[in-house]
N, C-alpha and C positions, 0 to 999 in steps of 0.2 A: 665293615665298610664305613661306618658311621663314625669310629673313630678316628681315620684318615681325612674324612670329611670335616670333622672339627677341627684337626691339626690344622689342615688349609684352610681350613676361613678364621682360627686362631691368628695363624700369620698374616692375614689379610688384615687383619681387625691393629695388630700390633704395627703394621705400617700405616694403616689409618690415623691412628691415633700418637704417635711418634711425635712430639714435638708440642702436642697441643698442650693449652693450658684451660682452658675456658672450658667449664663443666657440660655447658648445657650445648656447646658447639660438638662437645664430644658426644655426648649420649644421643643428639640428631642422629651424627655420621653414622653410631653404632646402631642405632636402632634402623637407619636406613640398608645398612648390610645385612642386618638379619632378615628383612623383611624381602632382601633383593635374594636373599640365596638357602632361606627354609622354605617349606613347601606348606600348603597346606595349613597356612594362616590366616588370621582374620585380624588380629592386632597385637603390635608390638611398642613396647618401652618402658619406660620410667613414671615410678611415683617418686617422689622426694619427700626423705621423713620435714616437717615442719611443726615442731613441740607435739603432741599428742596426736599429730593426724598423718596419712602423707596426700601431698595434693601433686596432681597431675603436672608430669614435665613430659618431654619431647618425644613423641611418639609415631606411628607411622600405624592408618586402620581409621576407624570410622569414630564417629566424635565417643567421647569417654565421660566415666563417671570423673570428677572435680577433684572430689576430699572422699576419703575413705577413713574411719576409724582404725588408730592401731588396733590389734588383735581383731577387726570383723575383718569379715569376708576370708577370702586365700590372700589378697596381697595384703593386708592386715595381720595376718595369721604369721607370715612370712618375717614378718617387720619383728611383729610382737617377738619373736620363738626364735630369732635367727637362723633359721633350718629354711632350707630348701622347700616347697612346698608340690607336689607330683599328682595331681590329681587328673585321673582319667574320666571323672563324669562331676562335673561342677555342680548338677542338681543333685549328690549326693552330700555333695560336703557340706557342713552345716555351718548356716548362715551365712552362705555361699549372696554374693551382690554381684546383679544381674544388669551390667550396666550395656553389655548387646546381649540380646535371646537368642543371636545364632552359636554364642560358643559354649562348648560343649567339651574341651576341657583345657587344662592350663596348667601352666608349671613360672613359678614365681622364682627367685634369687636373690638372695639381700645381696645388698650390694654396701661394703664394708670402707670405712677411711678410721684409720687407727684402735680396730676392732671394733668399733661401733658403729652399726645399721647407720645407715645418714640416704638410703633408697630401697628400691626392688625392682629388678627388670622384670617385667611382665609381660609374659607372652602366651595366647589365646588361638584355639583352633577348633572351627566347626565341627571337627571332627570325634568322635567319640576315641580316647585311648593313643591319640596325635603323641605324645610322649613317653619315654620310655627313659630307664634306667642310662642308656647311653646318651640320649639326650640328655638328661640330666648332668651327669659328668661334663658332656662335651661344653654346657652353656655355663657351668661353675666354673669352668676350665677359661672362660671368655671371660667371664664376668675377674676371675683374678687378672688377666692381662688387663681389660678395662683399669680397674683399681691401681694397677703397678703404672698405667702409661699416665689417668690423673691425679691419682695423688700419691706419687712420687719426694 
């Protein structure tokens, strides 16, 4: 079921973004779709890498940590490793930053322009284990249409 669910909001996401050019108009719109049609969320979006740190862009959820070190935390770790990061309980990973105490876990995504990190969508759920293997795919799977519609 889940990956039909991706397909369709894949193509929602790829008529969203069609035409746009402005980065930060596109990662609103995109982080406003995920927030409008994933379940069981507490906060979505972007960090943008900026020399050694990434500092917070356009998001959708309750105010957020600023600057995050590359390699700390999960969206640090994400940046640092360019690997996907799937974590079902956040107060296990280590040196895990605690920037809301309701979420409980997360799954990060670099987000790629000419093979190198330049962000990470970041997305956060009260929930203990909210993520899963299909999600994962399905949000890498978004996260390349994001890359193909801005930086084309």
């Amino acid at each position: 079921m889940k990956p039909q669910f991706y397909d369709t909001l894949n193509r929602q996401a790829a008529a969203l973004l069609e035409g746009e050019t402005d980065l930060i108009a596109g990662m609103a719109n995109f982080s406003a779709l995920l927030n409008e049609h994933l379940n069981d969320l507490n906060w979505v979006g972007f960090y943008l890498m900026k020399g050694d740190q990434l500092v917070l862009g356009p998001f959708q959820g309750k105010v957020a940590c600023t600057r995050i070190p590359l390699g700390k935390g999960v969206c640090g770790t994400a940046a640092a490793t360019d690997i996907t990061q799937l974590v079902a309980d956040v107060h296990q990973f280590a040196g895990h930053i605690a920037c809301d105490s309701a979420s409980n876990s997360e799954i990060v995504v670099p987000v790629r322009r000419d093979q190198q990190v330049v962000a990470v969508l970041d997305i956060d759920s009260p929930l203990f284990a909210r993520f899963d293997k299909d999600d994962q795919q399905g949000l890498e799977m978004l996260v390349k249409t994001f890359e193909s519609c801005l930086f084309a």
